[in-house]
C-alpha positions as CSV (number, residue, x, y, z in Angstrom):
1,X,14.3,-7.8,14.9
2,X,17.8,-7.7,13.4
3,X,19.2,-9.2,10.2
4,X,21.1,-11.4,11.7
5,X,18.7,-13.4,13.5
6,X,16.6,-13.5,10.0
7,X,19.9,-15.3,8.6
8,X,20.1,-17.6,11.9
9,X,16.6,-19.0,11.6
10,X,16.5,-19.5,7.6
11,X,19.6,-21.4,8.2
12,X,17.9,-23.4,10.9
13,X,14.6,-23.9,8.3
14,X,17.0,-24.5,5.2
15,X,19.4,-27.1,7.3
16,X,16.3,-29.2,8.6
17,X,14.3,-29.6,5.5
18,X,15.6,-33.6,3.4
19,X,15.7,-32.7,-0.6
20,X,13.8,-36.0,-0.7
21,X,10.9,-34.5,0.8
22,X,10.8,-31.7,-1.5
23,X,10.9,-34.6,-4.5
24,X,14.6,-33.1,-5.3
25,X,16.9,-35.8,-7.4
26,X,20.0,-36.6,-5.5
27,X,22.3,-34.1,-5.7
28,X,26.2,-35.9,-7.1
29,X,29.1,-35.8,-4.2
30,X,28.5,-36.2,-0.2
31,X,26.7,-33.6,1.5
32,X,28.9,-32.0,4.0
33,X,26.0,-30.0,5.8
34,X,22.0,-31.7,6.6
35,X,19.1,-30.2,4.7
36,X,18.5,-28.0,1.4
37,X,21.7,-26.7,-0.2
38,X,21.7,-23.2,-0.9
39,X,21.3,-23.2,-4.8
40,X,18.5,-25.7,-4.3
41,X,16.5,-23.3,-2.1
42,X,17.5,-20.7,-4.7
43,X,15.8,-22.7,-7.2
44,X,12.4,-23.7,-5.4
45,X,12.0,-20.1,-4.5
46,X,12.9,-18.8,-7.8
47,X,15.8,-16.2,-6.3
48,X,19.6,-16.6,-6.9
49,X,21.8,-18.5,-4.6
50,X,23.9,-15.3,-3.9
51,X,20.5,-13.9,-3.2
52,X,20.2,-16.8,-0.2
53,X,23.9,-16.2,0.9
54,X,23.5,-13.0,1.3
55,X,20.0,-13.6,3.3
56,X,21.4,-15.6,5.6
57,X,24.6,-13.0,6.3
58,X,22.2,-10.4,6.8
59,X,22.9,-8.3,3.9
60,X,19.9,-7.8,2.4
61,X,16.3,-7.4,3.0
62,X,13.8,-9.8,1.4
63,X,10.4,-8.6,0.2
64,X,7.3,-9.8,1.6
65,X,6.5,-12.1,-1.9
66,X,10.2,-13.4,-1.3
67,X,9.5,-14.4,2.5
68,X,6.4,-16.1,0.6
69,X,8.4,-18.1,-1.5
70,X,10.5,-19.5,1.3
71,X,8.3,-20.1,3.1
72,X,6.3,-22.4,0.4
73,X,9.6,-23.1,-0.5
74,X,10.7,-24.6,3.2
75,X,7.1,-25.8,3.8
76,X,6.7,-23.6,7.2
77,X,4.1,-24.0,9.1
78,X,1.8,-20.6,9.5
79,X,3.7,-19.9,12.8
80,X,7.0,-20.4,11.0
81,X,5.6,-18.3,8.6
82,X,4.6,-15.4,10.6
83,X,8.2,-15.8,12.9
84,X,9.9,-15.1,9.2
85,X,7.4,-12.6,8.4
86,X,8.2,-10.6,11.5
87,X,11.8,-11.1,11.4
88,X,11.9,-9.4,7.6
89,X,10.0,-6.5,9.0
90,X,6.8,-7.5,7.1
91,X,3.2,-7.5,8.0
92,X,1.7,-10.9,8.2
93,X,-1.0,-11.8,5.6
94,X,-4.6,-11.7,6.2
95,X,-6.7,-14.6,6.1
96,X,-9.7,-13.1,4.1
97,X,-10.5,-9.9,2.3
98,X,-9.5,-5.9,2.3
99,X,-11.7,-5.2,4.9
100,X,-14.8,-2.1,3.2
101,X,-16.9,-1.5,6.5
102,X,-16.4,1.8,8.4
103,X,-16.2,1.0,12.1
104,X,-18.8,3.3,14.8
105,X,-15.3,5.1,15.9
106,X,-14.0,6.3,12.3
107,X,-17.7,7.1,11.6
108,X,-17.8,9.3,14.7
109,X,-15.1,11.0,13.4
110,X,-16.6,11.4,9.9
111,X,-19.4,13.3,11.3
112,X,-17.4,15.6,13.7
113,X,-14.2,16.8,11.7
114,X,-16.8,19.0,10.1
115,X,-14.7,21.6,9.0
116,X,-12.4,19.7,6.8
117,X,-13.1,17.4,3.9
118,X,-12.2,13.7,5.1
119,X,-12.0,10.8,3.4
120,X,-12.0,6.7,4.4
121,X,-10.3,4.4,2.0
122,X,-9.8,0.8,2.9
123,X,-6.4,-0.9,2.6
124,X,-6.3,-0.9,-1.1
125,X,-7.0,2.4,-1.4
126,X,-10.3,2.2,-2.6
127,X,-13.2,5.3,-1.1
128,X,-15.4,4.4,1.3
129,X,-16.8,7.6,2.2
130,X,-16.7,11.5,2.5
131,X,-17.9,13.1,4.8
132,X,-20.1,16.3,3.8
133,X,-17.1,18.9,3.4
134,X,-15.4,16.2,1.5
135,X,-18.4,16.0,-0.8
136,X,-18.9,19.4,-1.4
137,X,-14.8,19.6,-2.3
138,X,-14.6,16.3,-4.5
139,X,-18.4,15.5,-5.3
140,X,-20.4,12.7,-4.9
141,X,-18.5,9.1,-4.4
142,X,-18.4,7.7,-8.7
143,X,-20.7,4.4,-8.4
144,X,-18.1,2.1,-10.0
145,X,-15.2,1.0,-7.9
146,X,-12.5,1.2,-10.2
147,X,-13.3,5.0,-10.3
148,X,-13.6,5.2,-6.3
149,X,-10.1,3.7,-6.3
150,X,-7.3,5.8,-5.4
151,X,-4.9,4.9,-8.3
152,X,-7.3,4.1,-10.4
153,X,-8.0,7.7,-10.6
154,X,-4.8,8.9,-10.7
155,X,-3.0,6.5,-13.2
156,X,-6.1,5.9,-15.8
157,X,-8.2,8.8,-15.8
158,X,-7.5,12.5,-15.6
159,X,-6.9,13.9,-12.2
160,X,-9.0,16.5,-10.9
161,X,-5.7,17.9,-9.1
162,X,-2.0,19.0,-9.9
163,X,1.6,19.2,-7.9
164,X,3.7,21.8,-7.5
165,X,6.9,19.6,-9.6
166,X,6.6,16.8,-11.5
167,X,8.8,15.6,-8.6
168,X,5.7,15.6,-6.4
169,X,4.0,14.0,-8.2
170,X,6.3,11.0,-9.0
171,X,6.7,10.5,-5.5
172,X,3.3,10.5,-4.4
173,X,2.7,7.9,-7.0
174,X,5.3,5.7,-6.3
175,X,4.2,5.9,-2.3
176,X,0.5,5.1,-3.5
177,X,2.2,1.7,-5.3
178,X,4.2,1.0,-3.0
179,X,0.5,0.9,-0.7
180,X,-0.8,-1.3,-3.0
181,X,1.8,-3.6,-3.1
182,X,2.0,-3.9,0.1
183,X,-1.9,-4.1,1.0
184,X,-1.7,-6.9,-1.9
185,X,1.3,-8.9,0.0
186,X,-1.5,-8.5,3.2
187,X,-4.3,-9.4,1.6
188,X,-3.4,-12.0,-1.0
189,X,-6.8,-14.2,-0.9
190,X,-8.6,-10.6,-2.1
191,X,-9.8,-11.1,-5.6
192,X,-11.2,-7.1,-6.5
193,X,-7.6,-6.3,-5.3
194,X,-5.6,-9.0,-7.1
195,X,-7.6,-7.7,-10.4
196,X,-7.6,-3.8,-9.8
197,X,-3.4,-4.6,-9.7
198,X,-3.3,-6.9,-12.6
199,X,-5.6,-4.0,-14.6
200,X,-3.6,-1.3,-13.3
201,X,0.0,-3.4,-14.3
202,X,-1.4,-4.0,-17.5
203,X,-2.9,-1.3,-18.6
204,X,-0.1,1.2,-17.8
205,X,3.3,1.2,-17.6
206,X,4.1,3.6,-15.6
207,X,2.4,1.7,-12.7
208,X,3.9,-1.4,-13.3
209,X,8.0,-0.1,-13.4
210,X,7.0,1.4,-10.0
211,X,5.3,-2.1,-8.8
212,X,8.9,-3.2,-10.2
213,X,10.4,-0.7,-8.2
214,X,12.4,-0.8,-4.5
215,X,10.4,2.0,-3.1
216,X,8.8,1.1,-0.3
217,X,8.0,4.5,1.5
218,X,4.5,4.9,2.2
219,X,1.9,7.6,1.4
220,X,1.8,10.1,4.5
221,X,1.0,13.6,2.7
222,X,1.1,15.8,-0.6
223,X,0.4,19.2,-1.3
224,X,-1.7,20.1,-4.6
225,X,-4.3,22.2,-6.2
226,X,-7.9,20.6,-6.5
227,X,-10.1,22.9,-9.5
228,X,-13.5,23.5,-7.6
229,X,-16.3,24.4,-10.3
230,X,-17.1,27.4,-8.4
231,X,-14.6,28.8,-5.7
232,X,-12.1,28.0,-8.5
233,X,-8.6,26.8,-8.0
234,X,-8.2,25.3,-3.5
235,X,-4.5,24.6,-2.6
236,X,-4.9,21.9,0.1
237,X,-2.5,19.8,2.3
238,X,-3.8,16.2,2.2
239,X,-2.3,14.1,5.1
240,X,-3.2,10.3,5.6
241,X,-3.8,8.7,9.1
242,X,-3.9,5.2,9.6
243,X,-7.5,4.1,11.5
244,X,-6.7,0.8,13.6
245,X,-10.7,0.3,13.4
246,X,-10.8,-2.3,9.9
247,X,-7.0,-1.8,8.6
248,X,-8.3,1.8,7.0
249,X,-6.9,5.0,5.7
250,X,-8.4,8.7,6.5
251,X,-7.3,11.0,4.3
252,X,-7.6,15.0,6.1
253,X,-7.6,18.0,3.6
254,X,-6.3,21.5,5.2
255,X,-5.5,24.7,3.6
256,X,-3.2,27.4,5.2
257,X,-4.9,29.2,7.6
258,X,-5.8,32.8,6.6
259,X,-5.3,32.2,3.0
260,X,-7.8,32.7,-0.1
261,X,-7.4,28.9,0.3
262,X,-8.7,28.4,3.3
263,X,-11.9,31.3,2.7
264,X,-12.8,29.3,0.0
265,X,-12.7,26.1,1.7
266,X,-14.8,28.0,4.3
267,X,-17.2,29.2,1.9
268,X,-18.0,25.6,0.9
269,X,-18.0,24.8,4.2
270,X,-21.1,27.1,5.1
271,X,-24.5,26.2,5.3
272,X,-26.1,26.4,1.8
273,X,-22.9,27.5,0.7
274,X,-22.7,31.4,-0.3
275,X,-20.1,31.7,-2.9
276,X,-17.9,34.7,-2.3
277,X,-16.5,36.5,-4.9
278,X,-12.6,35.7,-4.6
279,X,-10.1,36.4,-7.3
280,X,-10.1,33.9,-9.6
């Protein structure tokens, strides 16, 4: 959908809704239009009337808590709701919670991509499950959920993996908020996910300028260097697919093929894994 028919149908909600049914005092001088004025949206929604003007000339893009603060705002009704939602390119929220059951498909495929680690995180980010490569790579699942979690992990604890540029790793971070943020805008009745983001906003900083932030690119892939205890240093391409079966991401781990990276991915990969003697 385009811009412009965003602007056409917020005009439309705007223009229909009475200030008297919002409880809005009379505004002084004669209305020369029907419904909400422009600066009184601005204020319900907490946003700046240029902000609205600019809405409504399809100039800019309004994030998904935005299009929730219209719509509150304009009192839609959940299929008004979900006609702004889709106009502003956004996903429409869930009803209930981040959805933490692996389907018979994605469990199929758990047990058959054999010769790569694999991972299932739910929408949030959080592990679900390994399968065996991926255990023998990263170890056992950690028992407490904040650990299991994704940017948990990787913003509060030290990470068991580096980036080739501090570049890299800035960017894979702010596509890992910019998940979050967005699984949070989906899921909003999810209390372990409203907490995990309040933690993570309060506890660091860096996570909370990029909550701030405009990115809103999305985590497909990185390249890093995991430290195994004993193959030693694995270089490995980690790639995210999204899994239609519960709203879940699988996370694949490759290495170049015909590299010491991928013989000692191999090596683990054997039964009752012999360790070969590669140069550390």
């Amino acid at each position: 959908m385009s811009s412009r028919g965003l602007g056409t149908v917020l005009r439309e909600y705007r223009n229909r809704v009475s200030p008297a049914d919002l409880g809005l005092p009379s505004a002084p001088g004669a209305r020369r239009t029907p419904g909400l004025r422009r600066e009184e949206l601005a204020e319900l929604a907490g946003v700046s009337e240029d902000y609205i003007k600019r809405l409504e000339q399809g100039r800019s893009h309004p994030s998904a808590s935005v299009v929730n603060a219209l719509a509150r705002s304009l009192r839609l009704s959940q299929a008004e709701y979900e006609q702004l939602s889709a106009l502003s390119g956004h996903a429409i929220a869930a009803p209930g919670d981040v959805h933490r059951t692996i389907g018979a498909a994605t469990r199929l495929l758990l047990e058959r991509l054999s010769d790569v680690p694999v991972a299932v995180y739910d929408a949030g980010w959080t592990l679900l499950s390994y399968n065996a490569l991926g255990v023998r790579v990263f170890g056992e699942p950690a028992s407490n959920m904040r650990q299991r979690n994704m940017a948990w992990r990787f913003f509060m604890e030290p990470a068991n993996f580096d980036w080739a540029s501090d570049a890299q790793e800035m960017n894979f971070k702010a596509a890992l908020v910019a998940d979050l943020r967005d699984a949070a805008n989906r899921y909003p009745h999810d209390e372990n996910l409203a907490k995990l983001t309040a933690e993570l906003r309060a506890a660091h900083g860096g996570f909370d300028e990029l909550w701030h932030g405009a990115s809103a690119a999305k985590f497909i892939g990185t390249t890093g260097v995991t430290h195994h205890p004993a193959v030693g240093q694995i270089t490995l391409d980690a790639n995210a697919l999204t899994v239609p079966d519960g709203d879940l991401k699988m996370v694949v781990f490759t290495a170049k093929p015909r590299t010491r990276d991928a013989h000692r991915l191999a090596a683990l990969g054997e039964d009752h894994y012999r360790l070969l003697h590669y140069p550390q």
